[in-house]
C-alpha positions in Angstrom: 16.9 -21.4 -9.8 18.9 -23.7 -7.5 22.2 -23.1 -9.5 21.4 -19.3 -9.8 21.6 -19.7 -5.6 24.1 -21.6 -5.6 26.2 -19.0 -7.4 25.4 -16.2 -5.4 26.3 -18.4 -2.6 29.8 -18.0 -4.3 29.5 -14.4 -5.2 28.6 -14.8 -8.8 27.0 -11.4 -9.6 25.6 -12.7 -13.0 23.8 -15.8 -11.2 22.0 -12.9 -9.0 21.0 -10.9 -12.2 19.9 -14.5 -13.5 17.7 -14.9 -10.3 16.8 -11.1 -10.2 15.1 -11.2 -14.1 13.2 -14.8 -13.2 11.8 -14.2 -10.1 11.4 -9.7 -9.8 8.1 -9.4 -10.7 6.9 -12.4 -8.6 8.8 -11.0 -5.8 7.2 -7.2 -6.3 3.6 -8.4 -6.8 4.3 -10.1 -3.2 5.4 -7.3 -1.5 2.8 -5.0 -3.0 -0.1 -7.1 -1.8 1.3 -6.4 1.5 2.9 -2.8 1.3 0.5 -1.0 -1.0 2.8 1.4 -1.6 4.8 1.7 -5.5 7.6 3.6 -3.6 7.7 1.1 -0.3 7.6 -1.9 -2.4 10.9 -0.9 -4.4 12.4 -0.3 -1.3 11.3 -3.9 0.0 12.3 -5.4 -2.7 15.8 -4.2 -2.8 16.3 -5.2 0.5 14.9 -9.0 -0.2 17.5 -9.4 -2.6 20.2 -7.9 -0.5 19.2 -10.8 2.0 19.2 -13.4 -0.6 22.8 -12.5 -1.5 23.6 -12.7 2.0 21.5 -15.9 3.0 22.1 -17.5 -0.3 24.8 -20.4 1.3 21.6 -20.8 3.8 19.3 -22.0 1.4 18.3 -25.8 1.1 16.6 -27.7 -1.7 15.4 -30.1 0.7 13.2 -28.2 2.7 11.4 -26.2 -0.2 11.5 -24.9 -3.9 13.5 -21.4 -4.5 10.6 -19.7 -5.6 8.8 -20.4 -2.3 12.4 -19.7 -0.7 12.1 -16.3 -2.3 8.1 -15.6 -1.1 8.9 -16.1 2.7 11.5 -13.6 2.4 9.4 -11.4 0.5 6.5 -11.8 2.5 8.5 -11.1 5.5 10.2 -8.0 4.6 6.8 -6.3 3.8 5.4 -7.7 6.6 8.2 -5.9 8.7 8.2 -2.9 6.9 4.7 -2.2 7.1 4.6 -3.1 10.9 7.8 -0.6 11.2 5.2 2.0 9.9 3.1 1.2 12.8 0.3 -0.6 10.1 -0.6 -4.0 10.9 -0.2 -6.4 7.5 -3.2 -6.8 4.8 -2.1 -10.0 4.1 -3.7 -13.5 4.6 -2.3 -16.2 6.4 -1.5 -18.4 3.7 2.6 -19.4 3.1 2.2 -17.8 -0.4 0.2 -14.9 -1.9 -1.3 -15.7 -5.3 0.5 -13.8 -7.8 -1.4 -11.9 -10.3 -0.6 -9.2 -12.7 -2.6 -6.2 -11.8 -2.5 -4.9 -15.6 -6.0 -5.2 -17.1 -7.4 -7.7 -18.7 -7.3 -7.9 -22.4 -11.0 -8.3 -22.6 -11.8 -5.7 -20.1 -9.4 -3.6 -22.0 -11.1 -4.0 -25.5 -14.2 -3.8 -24.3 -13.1 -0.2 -22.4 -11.5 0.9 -25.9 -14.7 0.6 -27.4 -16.7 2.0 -25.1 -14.3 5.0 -25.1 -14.1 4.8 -29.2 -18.7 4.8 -29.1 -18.3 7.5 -26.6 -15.8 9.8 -29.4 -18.8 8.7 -32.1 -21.4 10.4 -30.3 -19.4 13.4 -29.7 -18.8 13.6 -32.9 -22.6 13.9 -33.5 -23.2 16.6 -31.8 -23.5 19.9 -33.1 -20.1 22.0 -33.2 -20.2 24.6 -30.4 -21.6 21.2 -27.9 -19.0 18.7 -28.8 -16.2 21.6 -28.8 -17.4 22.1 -25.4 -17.9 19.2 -24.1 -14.2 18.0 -25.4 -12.4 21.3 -23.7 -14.4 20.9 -20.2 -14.1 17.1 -20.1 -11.3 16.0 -22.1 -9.2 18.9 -21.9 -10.2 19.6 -18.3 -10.6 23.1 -18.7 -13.4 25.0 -16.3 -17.0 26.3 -17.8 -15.2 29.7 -17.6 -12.0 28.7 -19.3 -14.0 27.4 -22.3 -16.2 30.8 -22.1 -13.2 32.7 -22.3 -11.7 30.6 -24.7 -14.6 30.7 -26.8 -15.1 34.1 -26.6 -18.9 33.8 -25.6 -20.8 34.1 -22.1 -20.5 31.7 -19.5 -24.2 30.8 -19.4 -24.0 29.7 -23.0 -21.2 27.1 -22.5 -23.1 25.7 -19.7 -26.3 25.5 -21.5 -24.5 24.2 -24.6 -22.6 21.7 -22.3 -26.0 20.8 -20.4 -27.7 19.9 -24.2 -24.7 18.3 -25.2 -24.5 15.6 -22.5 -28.4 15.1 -22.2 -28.0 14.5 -26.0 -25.0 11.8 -25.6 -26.9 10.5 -22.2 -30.4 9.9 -24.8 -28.4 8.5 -27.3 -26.5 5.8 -24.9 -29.6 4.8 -23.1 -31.2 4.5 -26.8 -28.3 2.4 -27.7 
């Protein structure tokens, strides 16, 4: 990363994409710890690395690594673009904020597929008019009276066949 700097110090446009594609989603997860905003935090981070290719001569090895180079800037930004808004910061005090990608887990997301794969099971068990039902109103997200009039029966029946359906799938996960 030092000779990526040193290149946008001389106005070498592919060092910057070099330094852009190592260090972007560092940079983001920075400024979204502080801005908390998708939108915002684009912003932010264009502007950090419109101030790297302007303060790119101003860097020194001596004083710190590039990636903690890059955070400072980063932090500040969002710092100042939140307190621009009027918010005061979110962040801690510490020179760095830990980095972690927000995706989920893979073991939270298995363990969420299966639920949501046991969940499909027991729909499937239940008797055709519930589960129908059930999939439109929840799934679907139609109203009880969109499903009546899809259906072509009364509301009350699509409510009491929704009621039995998910008292059915609710006795079935407890039993489970």
């Amino acid at each position: 990363m030092v000779a990526a700097l040193t290149g946008i110090a001389n106005g070498d446009g592919e060092a910057m994409r070099q330094l852009y594609k190592a260090t972007a989603s560092e940079l983001y997860a920075i400024c979204f710890a502080v801005v908390r905003n998708r939108e915002a935090t684009e912003d932010v981070l264009q502007e950090v690395y419109t101030k790297v290719w302007n303060r790119a001569a101003g860097y020194d090895p001596e004083k710190g690594s590039p990636i903690v180079w890059l955070s400072f800037i980063a932090r500040n930004s969002a710092i100042d673009r939140v307190r621009a808004r009027g918010r005061r910061p979110t962040v801690n005090d510490y020179p760095l904020v830990l980095v972690a990608d927000d995706a989920d887990l893979s073991d939270e997301r298995l363990i969420r597929d299966e639920e949501a794969e046991n969940l499909r099971r027991e729909i499937d068990g239940l008797s055709d008019p519930e589960q129908t039902y059930i999939r439109s109103a929840y799934l679907r997200g139609l109203s009880y009276s969109q499903v009546a009039e899809e259906a072509g029966v009364p509301l009350g029946t699509v409510k009491t066949r929704i009621r039995r359906g998910l008292l059915a799938l609710r006795a079935q996960v407890t039993r489970d």
